[in-house]
C-alpha positions as CSV (number, residue, x, y, z in Angstrom):
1,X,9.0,-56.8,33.9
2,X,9.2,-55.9,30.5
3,X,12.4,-56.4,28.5
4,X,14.6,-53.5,27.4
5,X,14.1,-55.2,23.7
6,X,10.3,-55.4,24.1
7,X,10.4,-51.4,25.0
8,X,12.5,-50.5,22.0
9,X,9.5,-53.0,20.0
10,X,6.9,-51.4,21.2
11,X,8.6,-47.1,20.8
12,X,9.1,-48.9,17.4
13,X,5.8,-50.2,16.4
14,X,4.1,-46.6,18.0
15,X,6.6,-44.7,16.0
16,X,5.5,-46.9,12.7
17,X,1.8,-46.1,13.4
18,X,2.5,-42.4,13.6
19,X,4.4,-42.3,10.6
20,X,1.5,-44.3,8.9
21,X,-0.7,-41.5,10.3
22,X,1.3,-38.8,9.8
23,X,1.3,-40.6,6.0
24,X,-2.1,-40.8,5.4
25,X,-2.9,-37.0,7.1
26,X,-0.7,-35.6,4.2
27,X,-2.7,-37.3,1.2
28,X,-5.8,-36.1,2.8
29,X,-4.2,-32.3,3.5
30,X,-3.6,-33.0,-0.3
31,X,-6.7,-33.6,-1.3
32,X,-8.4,-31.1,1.0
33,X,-5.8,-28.6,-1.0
34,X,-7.2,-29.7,-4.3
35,X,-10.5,-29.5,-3.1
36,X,-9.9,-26.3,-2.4
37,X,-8.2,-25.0,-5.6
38,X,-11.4,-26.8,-7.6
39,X,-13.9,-24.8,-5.1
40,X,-11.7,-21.3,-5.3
41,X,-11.6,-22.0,-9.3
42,X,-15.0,-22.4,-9.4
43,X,-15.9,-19.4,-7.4
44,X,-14.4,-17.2,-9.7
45,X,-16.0,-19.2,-12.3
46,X,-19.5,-18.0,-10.7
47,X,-18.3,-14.6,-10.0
48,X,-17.1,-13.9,-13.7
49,X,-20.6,-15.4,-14.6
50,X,-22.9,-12.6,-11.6
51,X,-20.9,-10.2,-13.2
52,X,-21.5,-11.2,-16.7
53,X,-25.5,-11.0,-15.6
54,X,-25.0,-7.8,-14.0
55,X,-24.2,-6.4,-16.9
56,X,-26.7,-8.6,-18.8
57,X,-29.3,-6.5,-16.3
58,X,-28.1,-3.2,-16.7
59,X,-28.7,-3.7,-20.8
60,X,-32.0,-5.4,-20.4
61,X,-32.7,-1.8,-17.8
62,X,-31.8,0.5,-20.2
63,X,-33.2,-0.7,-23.0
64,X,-36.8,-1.5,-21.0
65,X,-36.4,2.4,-20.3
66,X,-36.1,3.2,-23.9
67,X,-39.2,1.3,-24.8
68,X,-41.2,2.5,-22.1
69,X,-40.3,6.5,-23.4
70,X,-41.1,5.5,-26.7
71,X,-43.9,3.1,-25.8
72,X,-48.0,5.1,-25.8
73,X,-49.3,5.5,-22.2
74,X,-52.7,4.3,-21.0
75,X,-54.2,7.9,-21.6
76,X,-52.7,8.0,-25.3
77,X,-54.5,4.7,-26.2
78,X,-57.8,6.5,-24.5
79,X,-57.7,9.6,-26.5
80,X,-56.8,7.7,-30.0
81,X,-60.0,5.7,-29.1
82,X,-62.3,8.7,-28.4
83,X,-60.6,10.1,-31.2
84,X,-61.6,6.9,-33.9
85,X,-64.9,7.1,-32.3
86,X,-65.3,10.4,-33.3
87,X,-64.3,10.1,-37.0
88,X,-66.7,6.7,-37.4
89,X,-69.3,9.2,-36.2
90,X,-68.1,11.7,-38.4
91,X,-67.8,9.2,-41.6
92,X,-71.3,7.8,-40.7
93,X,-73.2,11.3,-41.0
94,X,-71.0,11.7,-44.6
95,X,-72.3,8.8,-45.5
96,X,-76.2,9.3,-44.4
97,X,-75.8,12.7,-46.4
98,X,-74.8,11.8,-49.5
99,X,-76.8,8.8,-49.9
């Protein structure tokens, strides 16, 4: 049989080893909280920064709206080129005239 003394040793010696536990599961519930913070931090790091390109986007947009309103279409660039045409026709037959 085991001793009454050996007993109380070995309740003591578990009781140690949980506490050592119990020990080392708070600095890593610590760390796991700092982690945490850093990751949470940093998250509204990246948010402030989507946001900050959202409006970036939204600038960019209206301004690409502007240009295009202002900008000559396709069938603007066609008719100033028939047009040229015509006058180089035009200035031609002056000039076959007078000289």
């Amino acid at each position: 049989m085991i001793s009454m003394e050996q007993k109380i040793e070995k309740i003591l010696t578990a009781v140690t080893e949980l506490q050592e536990s119990q020990t080392g599961m708070r600095e890593s519930i610590s760390e796991l909280q700092q982690i945490t913070r850093a990751l949470r931090d940093g998250q509204e790091e990246t948010e402030a920064k989507v946001d900050a390109l959202g409006s970036n986007i939204e600038a960019i947009a209206i301004d690409l709206n502007a240009v295009k309103k202002k900008m000559a279409t396709k069938e603007d660039l066609l008719f100033f080129d028939r047009k040229i045409g015509e006058h180089d026709r035009e200035l031609d037959k002056l000039n076959r005239r007078s000289s």
